[in-house]
N, C-alpha and C positions, 0 to 999 in steps of 0.2 A: 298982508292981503293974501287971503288963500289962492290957489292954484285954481286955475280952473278944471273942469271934470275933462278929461281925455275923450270923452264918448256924448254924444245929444241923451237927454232924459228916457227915449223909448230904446235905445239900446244898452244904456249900461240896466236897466230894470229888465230885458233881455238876455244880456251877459250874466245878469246877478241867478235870473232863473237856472241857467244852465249851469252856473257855478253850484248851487243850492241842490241841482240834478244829480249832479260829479259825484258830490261830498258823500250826498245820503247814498246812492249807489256802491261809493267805497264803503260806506259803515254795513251796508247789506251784505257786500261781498268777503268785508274784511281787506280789502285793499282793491288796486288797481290791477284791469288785466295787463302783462306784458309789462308791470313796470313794478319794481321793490317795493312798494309802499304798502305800509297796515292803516289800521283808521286814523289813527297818530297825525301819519303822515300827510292822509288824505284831508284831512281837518284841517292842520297848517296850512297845506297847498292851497286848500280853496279860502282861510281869512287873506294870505295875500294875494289872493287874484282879486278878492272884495278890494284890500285896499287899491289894487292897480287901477281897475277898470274904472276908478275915481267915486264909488257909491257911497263910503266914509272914507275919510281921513282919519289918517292915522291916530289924531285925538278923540274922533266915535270912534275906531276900534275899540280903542284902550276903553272906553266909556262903556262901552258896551258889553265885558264881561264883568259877571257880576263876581267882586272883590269878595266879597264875606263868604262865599261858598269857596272860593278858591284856596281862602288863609284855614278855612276848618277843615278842611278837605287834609290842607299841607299839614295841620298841625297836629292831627291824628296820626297821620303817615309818622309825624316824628315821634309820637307815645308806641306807636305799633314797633319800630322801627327798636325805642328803648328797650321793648318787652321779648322780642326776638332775641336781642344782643345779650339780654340778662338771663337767657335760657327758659322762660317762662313756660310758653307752649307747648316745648319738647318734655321740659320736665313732668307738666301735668298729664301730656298724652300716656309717657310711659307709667305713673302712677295710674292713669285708668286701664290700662291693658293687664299690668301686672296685680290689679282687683282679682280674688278669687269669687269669682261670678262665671257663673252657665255664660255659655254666647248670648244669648236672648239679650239678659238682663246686662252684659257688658255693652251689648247695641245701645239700649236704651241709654244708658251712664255717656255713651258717646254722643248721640243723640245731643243729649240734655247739655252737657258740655260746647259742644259745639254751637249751638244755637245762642245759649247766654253768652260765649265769649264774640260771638259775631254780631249780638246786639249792642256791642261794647267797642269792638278793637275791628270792626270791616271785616267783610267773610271774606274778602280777597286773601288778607294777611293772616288771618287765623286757617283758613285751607291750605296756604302756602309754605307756614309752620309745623304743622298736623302733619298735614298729608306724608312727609315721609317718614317720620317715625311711628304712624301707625303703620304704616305698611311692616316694618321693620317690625317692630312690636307684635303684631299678628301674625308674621310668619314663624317670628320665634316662640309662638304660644300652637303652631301648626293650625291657625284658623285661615279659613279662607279670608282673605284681605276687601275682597269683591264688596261685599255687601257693607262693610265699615267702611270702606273709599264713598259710596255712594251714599252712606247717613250722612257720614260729614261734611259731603258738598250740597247734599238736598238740606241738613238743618245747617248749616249756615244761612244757605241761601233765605230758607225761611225765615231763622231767628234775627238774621241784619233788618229783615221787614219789622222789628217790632218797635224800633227808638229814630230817632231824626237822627242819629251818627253812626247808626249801623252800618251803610253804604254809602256810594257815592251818589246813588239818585236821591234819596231820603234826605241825604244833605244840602243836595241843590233845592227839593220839593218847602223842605223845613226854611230855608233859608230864604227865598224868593215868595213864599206866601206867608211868610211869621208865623208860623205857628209854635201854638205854646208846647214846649217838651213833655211836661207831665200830661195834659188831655190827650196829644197822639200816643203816649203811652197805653193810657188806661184804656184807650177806643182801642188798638191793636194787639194787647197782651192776650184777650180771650182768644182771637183765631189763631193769634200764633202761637201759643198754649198748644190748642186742639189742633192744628197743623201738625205740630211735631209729634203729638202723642199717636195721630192717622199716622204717621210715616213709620212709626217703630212697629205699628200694628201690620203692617202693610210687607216692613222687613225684616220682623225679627224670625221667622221660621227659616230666614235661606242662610242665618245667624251660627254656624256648627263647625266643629273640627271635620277637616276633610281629611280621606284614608290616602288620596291621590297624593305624587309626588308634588312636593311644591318647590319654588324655588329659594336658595339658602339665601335669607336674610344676608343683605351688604351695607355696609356701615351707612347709618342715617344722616348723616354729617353735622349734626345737631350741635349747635352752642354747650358750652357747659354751663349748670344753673349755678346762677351766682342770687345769692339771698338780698341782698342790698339793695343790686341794682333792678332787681324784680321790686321789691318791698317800695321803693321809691318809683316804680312807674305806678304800680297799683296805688300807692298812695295821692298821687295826681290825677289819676281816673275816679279813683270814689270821690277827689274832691271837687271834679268838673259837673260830676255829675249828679253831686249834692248841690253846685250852683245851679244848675240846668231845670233842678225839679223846684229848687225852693226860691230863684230869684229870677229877675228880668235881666241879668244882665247879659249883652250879646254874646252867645255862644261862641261867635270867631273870635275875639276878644279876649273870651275866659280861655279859653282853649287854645289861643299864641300865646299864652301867658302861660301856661301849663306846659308848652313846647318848648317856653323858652328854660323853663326851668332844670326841664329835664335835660338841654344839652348843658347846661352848667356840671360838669361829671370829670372827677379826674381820672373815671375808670375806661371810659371810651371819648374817642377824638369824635369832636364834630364832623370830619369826614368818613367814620364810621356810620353815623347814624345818617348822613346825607345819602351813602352811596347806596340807604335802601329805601330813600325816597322812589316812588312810582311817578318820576320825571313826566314820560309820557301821559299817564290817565289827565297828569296835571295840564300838560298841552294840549289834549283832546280838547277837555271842555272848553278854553279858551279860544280854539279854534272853533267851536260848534256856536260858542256865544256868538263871534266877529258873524258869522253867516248866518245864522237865522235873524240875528240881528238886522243884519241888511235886508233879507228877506220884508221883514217885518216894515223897512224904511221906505221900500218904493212901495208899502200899499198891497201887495199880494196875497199876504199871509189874512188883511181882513178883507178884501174882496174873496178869499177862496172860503174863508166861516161864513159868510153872509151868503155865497151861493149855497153851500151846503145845508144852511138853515132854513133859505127857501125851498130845497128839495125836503125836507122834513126831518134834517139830524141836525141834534143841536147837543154840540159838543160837548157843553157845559153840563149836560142831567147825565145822570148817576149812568143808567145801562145804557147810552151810546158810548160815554167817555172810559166804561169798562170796557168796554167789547174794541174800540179805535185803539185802548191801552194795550193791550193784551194781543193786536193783532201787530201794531208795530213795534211790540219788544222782540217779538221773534225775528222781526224782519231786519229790522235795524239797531238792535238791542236795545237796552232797555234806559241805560244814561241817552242817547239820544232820542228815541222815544219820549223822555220825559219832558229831555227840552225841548221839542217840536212844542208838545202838547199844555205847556205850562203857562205861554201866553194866551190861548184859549181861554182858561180854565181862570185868568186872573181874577176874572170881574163876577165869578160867581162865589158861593161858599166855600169858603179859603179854607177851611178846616175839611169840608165832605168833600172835597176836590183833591186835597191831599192825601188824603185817607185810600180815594181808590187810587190816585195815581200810585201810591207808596206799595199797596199791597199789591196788585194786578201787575205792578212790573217787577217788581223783585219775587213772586212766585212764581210768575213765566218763567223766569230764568233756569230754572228745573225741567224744562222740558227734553231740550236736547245734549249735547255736550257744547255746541257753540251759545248758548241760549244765556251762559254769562261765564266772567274771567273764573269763578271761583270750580266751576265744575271743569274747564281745562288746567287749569293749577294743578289738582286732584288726578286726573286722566294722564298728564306727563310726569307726575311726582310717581306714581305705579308703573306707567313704560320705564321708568329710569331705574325701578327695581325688580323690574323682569314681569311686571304685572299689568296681564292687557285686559286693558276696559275699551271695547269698540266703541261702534256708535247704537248700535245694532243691543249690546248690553245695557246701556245707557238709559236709553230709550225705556225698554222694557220695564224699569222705574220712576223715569223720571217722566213720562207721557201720565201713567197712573196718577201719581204722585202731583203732579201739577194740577190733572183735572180734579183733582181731590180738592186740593188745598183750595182751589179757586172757588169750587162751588162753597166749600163755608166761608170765604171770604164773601161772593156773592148772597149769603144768605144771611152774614154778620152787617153787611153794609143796607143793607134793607132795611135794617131796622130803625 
């Protein structure tokens, strides 16, 4: 016999609101004032105030995050994880730097690079890989680092918008509305095609050797590329993703089975490839599930759609659910943005609803440097080799850069 609730029905839907205040506040602020915590923590904290204050039990919690985005989430982490340790990344960046190509044309090559490999492998882990051997790489070719730090965080960021596994939002969007992997393909290749190509146009002139002292190149700390263990991750990526285009079978599924494969290795231990799991993003969502999920249980989440429909936004058509998209990835980033906004959006066109949510929050993220993980990956991988990217730099790109990309995503989505 279950427990009874600790609190009467109007105050734990009370206590839930204030929980539901906390959490999104820490995700705005990045933690708690006066107290250690980052969103991580703040997400934990408030699923178990959910369970405390008695709104679910511990069997809705559990019920309530959703498994299949959670297992494709982890099991990419483990292919990303094998393609680090096999030297992948590092190898390919220093093949692209050491191209005999003008700057221009070496941006572009970066560019290009970066975008396909973060439509594949998450911009998190392919900025996190990059980012310091380009640095290293460009300063020992005497090029300003600056403007290749900032293609690689803006075309990732772009290119993870263009497949259902490129991120972690597109993961959860892809997986919570089924949609089929080749049509968001085909619908998202052209903008983000023309996104990347606006951004090389945008930065390939600030692209040059500078005459200025720079700072001496300090070891990249890169893996050493080993052929095998590369050849066999890549060979379990082209084959996920030859299931993904050509079959129904569920993507979490193809994809733990591809995870599981890869740790079968007598070259790296299973707690090699564990210890570069992103633990945390994994507890994030699980936390953001348990509480919007409550949210959703006392009735709140559809009394607050249904007044705002009577005021005349209705969240579900294409340029409100752009513009509420786009206003709360800044605010609260863009993985919780998505989940706020994905129960909304369930009951309308599951493919056009995906589409903006996918592009409108993984392009914001270029705006600022907090605006997502892959442009601070990028920004501390340069502090660590003497190369400052403000905010104030940043900006000066990525505010462009953003309003750019949006408007042809706004003008691809109309059609």
């Amino acid at each position: 016999m279950p427990a009874a609730p600790l609190l009467p029905s109007d105050a734990r839907t009370l206590a839930v609101v204030a929980i539901f205040g906390v959490v999104y506040l820490g995700m705005l602020l990045g933690g708690l004032p006066r107290l250690r915590l980052d969103r991580t923590g703040v997400a934990l904290l408030g699923a178990i105030a959910i369970v405390a204050v008695g709104e679910l039990s511990l069997e809705q919690a559990a019920a309530s995050v959703h498994l299949p985005t959670i297992l494709l989430l982890f099991s990419f982490m483990v292919i990303s994880a094998q393609m680090r340790l096999g030297g992948f990344y590092a190898a390919l960046t220093r093949r692209i730097v050491a191209l005999p190509l003008a700057p221009p044309m070496l941006l572009g090559v970066v560019i290009v690079a970066a975008g396909a490999l973060s439509a594949v492998f998450s911009n998190d882990i392919v900025c996190l890989a990059m980012a310091p051997v380009l640095v290293h790489a460009c300063l020992g070719r005497r090029l300003d680092p600056v403007p290749f730090l900032l293609a690689l965080a803006c075309a990732s960021n772009i290119g993870s918008a263009a497949t259902l596994i490129g991120n972690p939002q597109n993961m959860l969007i892809g997986e919570v509305l089924a949609l089929d992997f080749t049509a968001f393909l085909r619908d998202t290749a052209w903008p983000v095609a023309a996104s990347l190509g606006l951004l090389w146009v945008m930065l390939h002139r600030s692209a040059r050797p500078v005459p200025r002292s720079l700072p001496a190149p300090g070891d990249d700390e890169a893996p050493p590329f080993d052929r095998w263990q590369t050849a066999k991750g890549l060979i379990v990526v082209a084959a996920l993703v030859l299931v993904f285009l050509a079959t129904d079978w569920p993507r979490d599924v193809a994809a733990l089975l591809g995870a599981g494969v890869l740790l079968l290795s007598q070259r790296f231990h299973s707690s090699q490839v564990m210890g570069l799991i992103d633990w945390e993003l994994l507890v994030l969502f699980i936390g953001l599930f348990v509480v919007n999920h409550a949210l959703a249980h006392t009735g709140v989440t559809a009394q607050t759609v249904a007044w705002l429909q009577a005021q005349g936004l209705h969240l579900g058509e294409p340029g409100p659910l752009f513009g509420v998209t786009l206003l709360l990835s800044n605010l609260v980033s863009n993985v919780p943005a998505v989940m706020l906004l994905l129960p909304v959006v369930e009951g309308q066109s599951p493919h056009a609803a995906g589409l903006t949510l996918a592009l409108v929050s993984t392009l914001a993220g270029n705006l600022l440097i907090v605006g997502s993980i892959a442009n601070i990956i990028v920004v501390d991988a340069a502090r660590r080799q003497g190369v400052h990217i403000d905010w104030w730099r940043h900006a000066r790109t990525g505010v462009p850069v953003t309003l750019a990309t949006l408007a042809i995503a706004a003008v691809w989505l109309s059609f």
